[in-house]
N, C-alpha and C positions, 0 to 999 in steps of 0.2 A: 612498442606499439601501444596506444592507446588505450586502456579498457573502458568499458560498457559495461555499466551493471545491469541486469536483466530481472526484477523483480516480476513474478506471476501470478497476480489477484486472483485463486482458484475460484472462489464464490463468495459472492459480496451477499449482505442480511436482506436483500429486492429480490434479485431475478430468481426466477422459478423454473421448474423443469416444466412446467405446460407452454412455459416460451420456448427452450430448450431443451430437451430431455439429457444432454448430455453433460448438465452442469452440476458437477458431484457435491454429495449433500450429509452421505455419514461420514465416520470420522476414517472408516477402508478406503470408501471412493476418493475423502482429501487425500490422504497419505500416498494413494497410489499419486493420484496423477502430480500429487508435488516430487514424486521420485522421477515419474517420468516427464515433466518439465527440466528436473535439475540435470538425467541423461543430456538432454536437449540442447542446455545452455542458459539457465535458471541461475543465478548464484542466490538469489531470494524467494522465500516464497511468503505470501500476506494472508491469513487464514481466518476466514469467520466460520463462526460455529451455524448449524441450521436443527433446531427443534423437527417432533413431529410432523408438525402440523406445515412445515415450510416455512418457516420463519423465523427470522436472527436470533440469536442468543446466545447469554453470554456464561451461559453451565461450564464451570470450569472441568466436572467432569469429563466433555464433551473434548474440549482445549488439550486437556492433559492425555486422554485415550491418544488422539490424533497426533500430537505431539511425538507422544512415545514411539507410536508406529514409524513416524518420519523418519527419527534420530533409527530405528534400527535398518534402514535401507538407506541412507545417504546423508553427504554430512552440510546438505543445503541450510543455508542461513533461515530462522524462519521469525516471524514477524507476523505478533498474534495483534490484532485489530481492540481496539479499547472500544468500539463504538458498535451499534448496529440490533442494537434491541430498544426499541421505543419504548419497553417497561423497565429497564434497568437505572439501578440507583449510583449514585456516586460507587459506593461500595464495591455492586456487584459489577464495575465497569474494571477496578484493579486487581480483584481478588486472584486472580490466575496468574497477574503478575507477578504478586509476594509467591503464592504454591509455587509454578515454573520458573520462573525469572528470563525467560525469552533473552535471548539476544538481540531484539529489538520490537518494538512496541508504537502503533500511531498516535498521535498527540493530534489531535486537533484542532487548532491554534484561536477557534474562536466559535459563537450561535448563529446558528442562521435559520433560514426560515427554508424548508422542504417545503415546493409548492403544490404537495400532496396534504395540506393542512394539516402539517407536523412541524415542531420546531427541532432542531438539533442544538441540544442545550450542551455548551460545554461554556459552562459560568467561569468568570475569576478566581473564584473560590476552588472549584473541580480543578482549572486548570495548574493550580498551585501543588494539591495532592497529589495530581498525578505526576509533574513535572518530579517534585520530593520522591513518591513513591521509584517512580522511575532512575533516579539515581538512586534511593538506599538499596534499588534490587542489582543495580548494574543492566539497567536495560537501555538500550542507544533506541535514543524518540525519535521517529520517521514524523515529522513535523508535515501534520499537511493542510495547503493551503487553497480555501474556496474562493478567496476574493483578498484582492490588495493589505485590505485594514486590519488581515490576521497574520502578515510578513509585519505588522508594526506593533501587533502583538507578542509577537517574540522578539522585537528588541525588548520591549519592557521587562518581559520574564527573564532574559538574559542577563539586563542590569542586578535583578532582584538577584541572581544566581540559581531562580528555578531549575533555567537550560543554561549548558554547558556548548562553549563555542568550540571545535566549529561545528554547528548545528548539521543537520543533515535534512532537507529540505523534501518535499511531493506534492507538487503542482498539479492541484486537480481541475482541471478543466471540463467545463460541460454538464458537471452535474447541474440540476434544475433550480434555479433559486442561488447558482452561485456564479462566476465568472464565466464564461460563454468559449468555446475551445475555439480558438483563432489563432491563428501563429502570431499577428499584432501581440494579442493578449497574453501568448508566451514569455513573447522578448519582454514586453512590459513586468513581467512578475518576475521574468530571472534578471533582470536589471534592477531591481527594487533589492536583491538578495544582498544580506553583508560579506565582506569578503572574504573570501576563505571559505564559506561553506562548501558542501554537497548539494547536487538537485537533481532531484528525475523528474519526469513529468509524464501526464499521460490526459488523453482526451478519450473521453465517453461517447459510445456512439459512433456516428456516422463521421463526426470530426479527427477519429481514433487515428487514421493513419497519415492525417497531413501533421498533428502535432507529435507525431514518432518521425518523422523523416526531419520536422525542423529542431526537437528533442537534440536526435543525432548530428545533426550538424553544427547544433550550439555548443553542442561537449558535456553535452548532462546524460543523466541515467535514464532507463528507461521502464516504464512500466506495463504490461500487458495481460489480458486476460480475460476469463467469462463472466468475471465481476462488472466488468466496465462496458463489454460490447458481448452481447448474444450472437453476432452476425460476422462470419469470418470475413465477407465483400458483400455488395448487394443482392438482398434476397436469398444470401448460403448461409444458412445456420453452420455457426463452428463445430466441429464432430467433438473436440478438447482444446483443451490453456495451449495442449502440446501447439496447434497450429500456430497461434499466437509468439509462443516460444521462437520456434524455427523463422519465421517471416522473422523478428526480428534479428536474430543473429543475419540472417542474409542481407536483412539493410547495414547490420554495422560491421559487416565484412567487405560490402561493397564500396563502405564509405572510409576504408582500408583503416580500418580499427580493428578491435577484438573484443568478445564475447569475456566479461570477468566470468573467475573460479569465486567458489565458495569462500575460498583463503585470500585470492586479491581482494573482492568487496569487501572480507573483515580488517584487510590493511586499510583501504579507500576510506573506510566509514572511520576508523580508529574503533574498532569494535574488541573489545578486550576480552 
């Protein structure tokens, strides 16, 4: 039968507990609820870190408590985020990666403009270190992509030998300032992909569950979570990722597939 990989964005460096109050924020409330995602049908989990004050960061201390927690309650894949503090430097975007060495890490394939008047700077330059950094740790790049011209971005770094084929791809749809979550605009980025990869995808927002139902029927992976959508349907705030979780295993059982294991996704991805 088919596998689905099931990655779970516990809390992305935006949404806030005054939108949700259920969106966990120290390094207890990650680790729980990635154990209780991975019960669920998780084989991934994506982790950003959250400061006092409510906001992204990239404190490796932070990384590594959380971290540690996970690894002693389940043997979920986890997938520490390189992005999501608007003060952090080249530096402090890898550092947790040399300390931990994650078995997998986001690469973000190019800059754009948050129409929050912010840029998301991920230069030529950055993307080179990290690409390097990321293999001398042994970390597998969850490559993800805001808009077309950063899938043609990693052919170049491929050529160069930055990345390593077959890439493993994350279609992000919806965010603000970058590709717009449309199933058209799916098929179009997963047709743009070289052959041989990996891809999951996932839509922000209100978009969130027509791009998981065409996700699943394209044969890609899937991503879900309180990072992406505060709102389990209209107007129900999500109680947890857990909800998220479960809906999806139910589309890719319906869709006579199957939910991957921690061990299948590490074979799928070629994660060593």
């Amino acid at each position: 039968m088919e596998k689905i990989i099931v990655t779970a964005a516990l809390t992305g460096a935006f949404p806030r507990k005054d939108k949700n109050p259920n969106i966990p924020t120290t390094p207890q409330e990650i680790a729980n609820e990635a154990y209780e995602c991975w019960k669920a049908g998780a084989a991934i989990v994506h982790l950003h870190m959250i400061d006092e004050e409510g906001r992204g960061t990239m404190n490796k201390d932070k990384f590594a408590e959380t971290v540690e927690l996970i690894k002693s309650k389940c043997d979920v894949v986890i997938n520490l985020t390189t992005s999501g503090d608007l003060n952090a430097t080249d530096e402090t975007r890898m550092a947790h990666l040399v300390e931990l060495k994650p078995e997998m890490a986001s690469y973000d394939a190019g800059t754009m403009n948050w129409m929050n008047n912010s840029v998301f700077y991920n230069t030529p330059a950055f993307l080179e270190k990290l690409g390097n950094c990321m293999k001398t740790n042994n970390v597998k790049p969850e490559v993800e992509i805001f808009d077309a011209g950063m899938i043609y971005n990693t052919l170049y770094y491929v050529k160069k030998g930055v990345l390593d084929v077959p890439t493993h791809y994350q279609l992000v749809l919806g965010a603000v300032g970058g590709t717009a979550a449309t199933v058209e605009n799916l098929v179009y980025l997963k047709n743009l992909l070289p052959k041989g990869s990996t891809w999951s995808a996932f839509g922000i927002g209100k978009q969130h569950l027509p791009i998981l139902y065409a996700t699943i029927a394209l044969g890609g992976h899937v991503r879900v979570g309180l990072e992406d959508n505060i709102y389990y349907s209209y107007g129900k705030i999500a109680k947890s990722n857990v909800e998220f979780v479960e809906r999806a295993v139910r589309v890719i059982k319906e869709a006579n597939k199957e939910e991957a294991t921690p061990a299948e996704a590490r074979e799928i991805l070629g994660i060593k």
